[in-house]
Every structure is written in C-alpha cells, then in structure tokens.
N, C-alpha and C positions, 0 to 999 in steps of 0.2 A: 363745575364738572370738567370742564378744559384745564383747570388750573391743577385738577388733582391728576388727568391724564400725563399734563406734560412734567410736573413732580415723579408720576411712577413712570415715565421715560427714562429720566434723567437718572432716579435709580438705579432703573434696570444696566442701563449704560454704564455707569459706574464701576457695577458688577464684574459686568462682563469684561471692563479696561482694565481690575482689577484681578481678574483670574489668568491673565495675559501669561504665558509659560516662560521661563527667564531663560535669556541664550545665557549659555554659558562657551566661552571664548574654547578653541580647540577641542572641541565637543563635537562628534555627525550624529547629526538627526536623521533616522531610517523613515522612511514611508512606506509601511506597509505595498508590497507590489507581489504581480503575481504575472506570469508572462508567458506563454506558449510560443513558441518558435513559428510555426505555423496555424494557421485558422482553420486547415482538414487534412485528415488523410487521409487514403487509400488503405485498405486490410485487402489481401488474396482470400478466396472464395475457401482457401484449407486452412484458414483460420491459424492459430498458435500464440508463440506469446511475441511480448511487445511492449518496447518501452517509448516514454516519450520524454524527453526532457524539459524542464519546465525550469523559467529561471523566475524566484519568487525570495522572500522575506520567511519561508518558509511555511512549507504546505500543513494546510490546518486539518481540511476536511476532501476530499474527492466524492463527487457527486457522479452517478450514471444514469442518463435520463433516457429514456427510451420511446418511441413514439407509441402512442395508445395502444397499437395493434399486435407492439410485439410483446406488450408488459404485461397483457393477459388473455387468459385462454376463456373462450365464452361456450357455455353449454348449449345445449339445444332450449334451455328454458329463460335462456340471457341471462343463465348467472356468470358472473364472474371470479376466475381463479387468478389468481397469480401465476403467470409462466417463469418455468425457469429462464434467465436472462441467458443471451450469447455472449455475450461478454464480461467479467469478471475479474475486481479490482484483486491483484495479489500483493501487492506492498506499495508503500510508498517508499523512495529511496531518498535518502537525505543527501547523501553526497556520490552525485552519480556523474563520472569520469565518461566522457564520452570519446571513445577509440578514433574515431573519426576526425579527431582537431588535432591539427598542428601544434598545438601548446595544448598546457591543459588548463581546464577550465573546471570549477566546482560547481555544479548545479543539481536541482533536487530531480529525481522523477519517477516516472508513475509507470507503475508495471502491470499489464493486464494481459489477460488470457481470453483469445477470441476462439470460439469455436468451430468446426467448418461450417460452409454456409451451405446446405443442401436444400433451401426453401423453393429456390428456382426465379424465386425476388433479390434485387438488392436490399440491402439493408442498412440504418445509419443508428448511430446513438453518435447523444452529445456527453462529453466528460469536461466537467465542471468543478474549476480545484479554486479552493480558499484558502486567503495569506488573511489573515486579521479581518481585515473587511474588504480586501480587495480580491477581485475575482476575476475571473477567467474562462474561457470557454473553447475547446476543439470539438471538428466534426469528422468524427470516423464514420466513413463508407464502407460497406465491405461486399464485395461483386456475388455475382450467383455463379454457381456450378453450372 
C-alpha cells in the first residue's frame, strides 16, 4: 500500500513539474490585480453622482452589497420584497483620466448614482469590483439629513 502511495506521489509530481509555464525572455507577465485607492468614503446626505477610480487589470464584474435592512422591504406578515437600492452602478469606465493629477495617469472606474439620504440614519454599502480573480472592496457612508 505505501509502495503504491509513494508511486502515485511521484506521479502526481511529475505532472505537475511538468505543466510548469515556460518564461519566455522580454515577455511581462500580468497578475491579475484590482486596487482602490481608498478603503471608504464619505457620500453627502443629497446624494448625486460619483466616481471612483480604481486601478485594476481590468474591471470584470462591480458588486453592490447592501446591509440586510436596506436590501428589503418587510411586510406586516414578514414577507419580504426587494427594495429599491440607493445607490446605483451607471458604468464602468475603462479609461478614466482623473483632473486632479499632475500628470496623467490611465485608470479604470466606477460611476454610481447615490440618492439623497432622507432616512434620518446613516447609511453604508460596500462596492465590490473584480479583475480575473482578484478583488477588492470600498465602503461608502452616506450621512443623514
């Protein structure tokens, strides 16, 4: 039994020395990446629109996660509906020039529309963007009226 184990080791090894990816000389190898500048921000309580730059490998997917209470509306009988969300992904922007740098710089990013906040709570969602397999996460706040 040990002798047929370390046989299908040795195999497996083999395998896997053998699927090994070949450099090839004056060639860059990318690694998928995905970056937010900052970890949160701030939204004003009159809400509007808003971008955020994002320096990535290029953005796959934009996630808006919402915390339980504001993702749905509950009846008087506990059922639940989906509420409209306050906040709302309007493109993604592949090469987005940001006015604010001394040079310029090429990066992708995310444009959404915040609603105004009349709840009398703060409020947050997290936006969740994907390059290949790599991910990322900011947390937008947004104040109360």
């Amino acid at each position: 039994m040990k002798k047929l184990f370390f046989i299908a080791v040795v195999a497996s090894l083999t395998f896997v020395v053998g699927c090994e990816q070949e450099i090839i000389p004056n060639k860059i190898y990318d690694k998928p990446s995905v970056e937010f500048y900052e970890e949160s921000m701030s939204v004003s309580a009159e809400g509007g629109d808003l971008i955020i730059p994002v320096n990535s490998t290029g953005v796959d997917n934009v996630t808006i996660a919402l915390p339980t209470g504001d993702s749905w509306i509950i009846d008087e009988n506990g059922d639940m509906t989906p509420a409209d969300s306050w906040i709302k992904l309007v493109k993604v922007i592949n090469e987005y020039d940001d006015p604010t740098r001394a040079l310029a710089k090429w990066d992708s990013g995310i444009s959404l529309q915040v609603e105004p906040n009349s709840t009398g709570y703060e409020r947050t969602a997290t936006i969740v963007v994907h390059s290949f397999q790599a991910i990322d996460t900011i947390v937008l706040t947004q104040s109360a009226k």
